[in-house]
Backbone as CSV, one residue per row, in Angstrom:
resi,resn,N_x,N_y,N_z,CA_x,CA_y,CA_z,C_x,C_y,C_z
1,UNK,-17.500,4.520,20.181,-17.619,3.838,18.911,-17.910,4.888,17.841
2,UNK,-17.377,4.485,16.560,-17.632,5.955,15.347,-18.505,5.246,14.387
3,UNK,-18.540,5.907,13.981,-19.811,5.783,13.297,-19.338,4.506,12.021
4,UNK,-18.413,3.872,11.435,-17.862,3.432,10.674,-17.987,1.779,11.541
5,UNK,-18.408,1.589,12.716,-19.024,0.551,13.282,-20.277,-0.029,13.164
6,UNK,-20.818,0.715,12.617,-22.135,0.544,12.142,-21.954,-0.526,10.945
7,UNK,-20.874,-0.129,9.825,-20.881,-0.770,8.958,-20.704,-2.220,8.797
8,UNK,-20.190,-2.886,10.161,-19.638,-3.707,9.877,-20.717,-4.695,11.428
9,UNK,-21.580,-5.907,10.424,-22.201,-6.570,11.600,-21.405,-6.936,12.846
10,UNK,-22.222,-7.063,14.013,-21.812,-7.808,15.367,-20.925,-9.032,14.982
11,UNK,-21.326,-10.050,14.386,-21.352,-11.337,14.095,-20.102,-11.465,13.572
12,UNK,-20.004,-10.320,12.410,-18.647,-10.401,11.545,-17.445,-9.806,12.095
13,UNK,-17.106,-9.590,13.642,-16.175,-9.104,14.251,-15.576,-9.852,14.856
14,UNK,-14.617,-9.274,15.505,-13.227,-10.526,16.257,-14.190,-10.326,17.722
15,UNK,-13.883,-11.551,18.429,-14.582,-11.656,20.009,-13.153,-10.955,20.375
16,UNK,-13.370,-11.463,21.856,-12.425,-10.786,22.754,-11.265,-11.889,23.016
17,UNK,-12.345,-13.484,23.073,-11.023,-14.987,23.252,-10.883,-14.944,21.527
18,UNK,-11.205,-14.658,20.481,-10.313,-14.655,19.173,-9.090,-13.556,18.910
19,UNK,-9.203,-12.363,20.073,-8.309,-11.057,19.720,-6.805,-12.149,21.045
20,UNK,-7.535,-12.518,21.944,-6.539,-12.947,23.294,-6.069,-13.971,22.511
21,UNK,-6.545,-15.198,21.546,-5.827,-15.976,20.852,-4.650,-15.761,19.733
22,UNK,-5.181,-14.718,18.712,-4.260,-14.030,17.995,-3.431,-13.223,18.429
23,UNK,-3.733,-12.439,19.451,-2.243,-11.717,19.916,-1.350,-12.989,20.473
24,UNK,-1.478,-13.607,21.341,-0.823,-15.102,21.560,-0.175,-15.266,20.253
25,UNK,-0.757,-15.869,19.242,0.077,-16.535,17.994,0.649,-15.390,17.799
26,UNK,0.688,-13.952,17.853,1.818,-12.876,16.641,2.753,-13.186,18.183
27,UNK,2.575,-13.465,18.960,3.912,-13.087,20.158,4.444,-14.562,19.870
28,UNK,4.102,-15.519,19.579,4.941,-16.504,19.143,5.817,-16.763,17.962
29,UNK,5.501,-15.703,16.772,5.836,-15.511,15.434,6.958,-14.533,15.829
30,UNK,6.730,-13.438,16.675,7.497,-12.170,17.149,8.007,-11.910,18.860
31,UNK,8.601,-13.348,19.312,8.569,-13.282,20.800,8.882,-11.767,21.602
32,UNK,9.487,-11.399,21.239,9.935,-9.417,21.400,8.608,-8.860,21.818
33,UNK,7.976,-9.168,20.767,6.657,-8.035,20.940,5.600,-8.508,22.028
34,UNK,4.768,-7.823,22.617,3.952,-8.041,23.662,2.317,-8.081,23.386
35,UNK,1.667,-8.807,23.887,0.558,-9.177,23.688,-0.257,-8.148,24.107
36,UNK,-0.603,-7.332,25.164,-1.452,-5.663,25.032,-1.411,-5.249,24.395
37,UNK,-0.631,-4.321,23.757,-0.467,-3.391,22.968,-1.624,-4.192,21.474
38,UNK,-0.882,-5.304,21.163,-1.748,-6.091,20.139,-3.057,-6.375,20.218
39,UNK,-3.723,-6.805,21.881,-5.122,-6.940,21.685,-5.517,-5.541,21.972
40,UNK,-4.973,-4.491,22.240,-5.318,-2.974,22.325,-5.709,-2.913,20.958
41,UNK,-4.837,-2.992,19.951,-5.005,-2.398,18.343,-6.100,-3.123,17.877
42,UNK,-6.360,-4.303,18.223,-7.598,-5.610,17.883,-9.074,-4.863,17.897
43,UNK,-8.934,-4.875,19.665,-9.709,-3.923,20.020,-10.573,-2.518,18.967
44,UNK,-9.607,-1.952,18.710,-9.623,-0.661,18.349,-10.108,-0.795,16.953
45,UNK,-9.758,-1.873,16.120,-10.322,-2.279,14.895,-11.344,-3.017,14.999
46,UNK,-11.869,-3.348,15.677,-13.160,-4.782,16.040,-14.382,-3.260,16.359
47,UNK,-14.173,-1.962,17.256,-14.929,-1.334,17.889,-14.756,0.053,17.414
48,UNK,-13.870,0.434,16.500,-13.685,1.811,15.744,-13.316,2.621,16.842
49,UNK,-12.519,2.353,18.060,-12.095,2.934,19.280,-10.838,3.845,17.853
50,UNK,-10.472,5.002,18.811,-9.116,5.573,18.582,-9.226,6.019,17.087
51,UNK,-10.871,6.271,16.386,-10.316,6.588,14.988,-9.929,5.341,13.934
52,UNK,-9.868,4.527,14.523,-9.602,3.515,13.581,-10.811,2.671,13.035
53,UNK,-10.311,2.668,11.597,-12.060,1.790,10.679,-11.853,0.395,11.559
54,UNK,-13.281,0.169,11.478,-13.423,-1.255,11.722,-13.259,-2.377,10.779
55,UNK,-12.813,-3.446,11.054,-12.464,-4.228,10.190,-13.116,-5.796,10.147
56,UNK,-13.507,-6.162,9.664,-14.019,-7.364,10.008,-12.867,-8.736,10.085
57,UNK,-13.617,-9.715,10.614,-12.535,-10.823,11.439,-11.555,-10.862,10.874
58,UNK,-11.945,-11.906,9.038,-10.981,-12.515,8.929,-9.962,-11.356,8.140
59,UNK,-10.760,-10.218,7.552,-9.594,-9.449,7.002,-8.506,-8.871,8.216
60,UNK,-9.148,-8.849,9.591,-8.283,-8.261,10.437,-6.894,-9.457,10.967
61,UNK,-7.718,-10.649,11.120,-6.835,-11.593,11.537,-5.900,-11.958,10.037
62,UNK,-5.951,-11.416,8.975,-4.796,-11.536,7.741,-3.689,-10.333,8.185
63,UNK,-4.536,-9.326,8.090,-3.539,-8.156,8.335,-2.962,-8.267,9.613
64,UNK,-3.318,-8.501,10.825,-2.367,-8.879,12.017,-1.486,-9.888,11.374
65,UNK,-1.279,-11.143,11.416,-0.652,-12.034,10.989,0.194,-11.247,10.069
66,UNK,0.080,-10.664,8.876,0.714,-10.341,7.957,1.952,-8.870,8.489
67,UNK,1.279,-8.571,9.648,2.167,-7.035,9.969,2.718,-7.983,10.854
68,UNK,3.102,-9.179,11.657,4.064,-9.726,12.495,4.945,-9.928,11.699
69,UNK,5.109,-10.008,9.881,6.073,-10.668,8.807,6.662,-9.569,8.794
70,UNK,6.477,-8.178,8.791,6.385,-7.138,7.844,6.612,-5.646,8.461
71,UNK,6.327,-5.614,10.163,6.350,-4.501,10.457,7.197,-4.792,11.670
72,UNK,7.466,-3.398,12.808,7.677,-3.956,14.091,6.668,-3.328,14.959
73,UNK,6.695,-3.916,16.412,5.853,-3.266,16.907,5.510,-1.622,17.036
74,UNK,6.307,-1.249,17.179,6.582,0.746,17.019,5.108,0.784,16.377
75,UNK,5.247,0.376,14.527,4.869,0.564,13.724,3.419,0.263,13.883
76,UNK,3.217,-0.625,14.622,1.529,-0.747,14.335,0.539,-0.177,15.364
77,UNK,0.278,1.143,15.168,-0.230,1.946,15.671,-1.875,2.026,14.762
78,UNK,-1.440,1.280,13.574,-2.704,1.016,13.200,-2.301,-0.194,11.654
79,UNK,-3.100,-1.091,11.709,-2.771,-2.135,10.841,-2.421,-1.896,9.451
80,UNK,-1.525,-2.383,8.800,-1.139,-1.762,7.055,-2.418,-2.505,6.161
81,UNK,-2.799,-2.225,5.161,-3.787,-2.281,4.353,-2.875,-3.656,3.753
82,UNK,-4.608,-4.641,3.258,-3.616,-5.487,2.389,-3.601,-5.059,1.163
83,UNK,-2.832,-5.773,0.582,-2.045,-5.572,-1.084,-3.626,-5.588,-2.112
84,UNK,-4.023,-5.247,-2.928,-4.877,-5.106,-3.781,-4.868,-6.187,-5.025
């Protein structure tokens, strides 16, 4: 865990049955794409694994949802920022 986990409470993070539910819905939006790889990246944003900031729930569960419209799998090696 990096240190950028700190920032972000326990409480305000994705569980593990909310990351296994949302990868489910992007593989139904994107049947192609596969559900590991997706709760891998979940993962990795929920726990600052791999270098990646942590993100809290619901901004993470926008930006998943929003990179199934927008990206392909290749691409999400780490989630796109939302729009400002």
């Amino acid at each position: 865990m990096n240190s950028t986990a700190f920032t972000v409470p326990s409480v305000r993070r994705m569980t593990q049955e909310q990351a296994i539910k949302l990868a489910a819905f992007v593989c139904t939006i994107r049947p192609e794409w596969s559900a590991g790889p997706i709760r891998g990246l979940l993962h990795a944003h929920t726990y600052g694994s791999r270098g990646l900031e942590v993100i809290e729930v619901e901004e993470l569960t926008l930006r998943t949802v929003a990179a199934a419209f927008t990206s392909t799998q290749k691409q999400l090696t780490e989630l796109p920022a939302m729009p400002a």
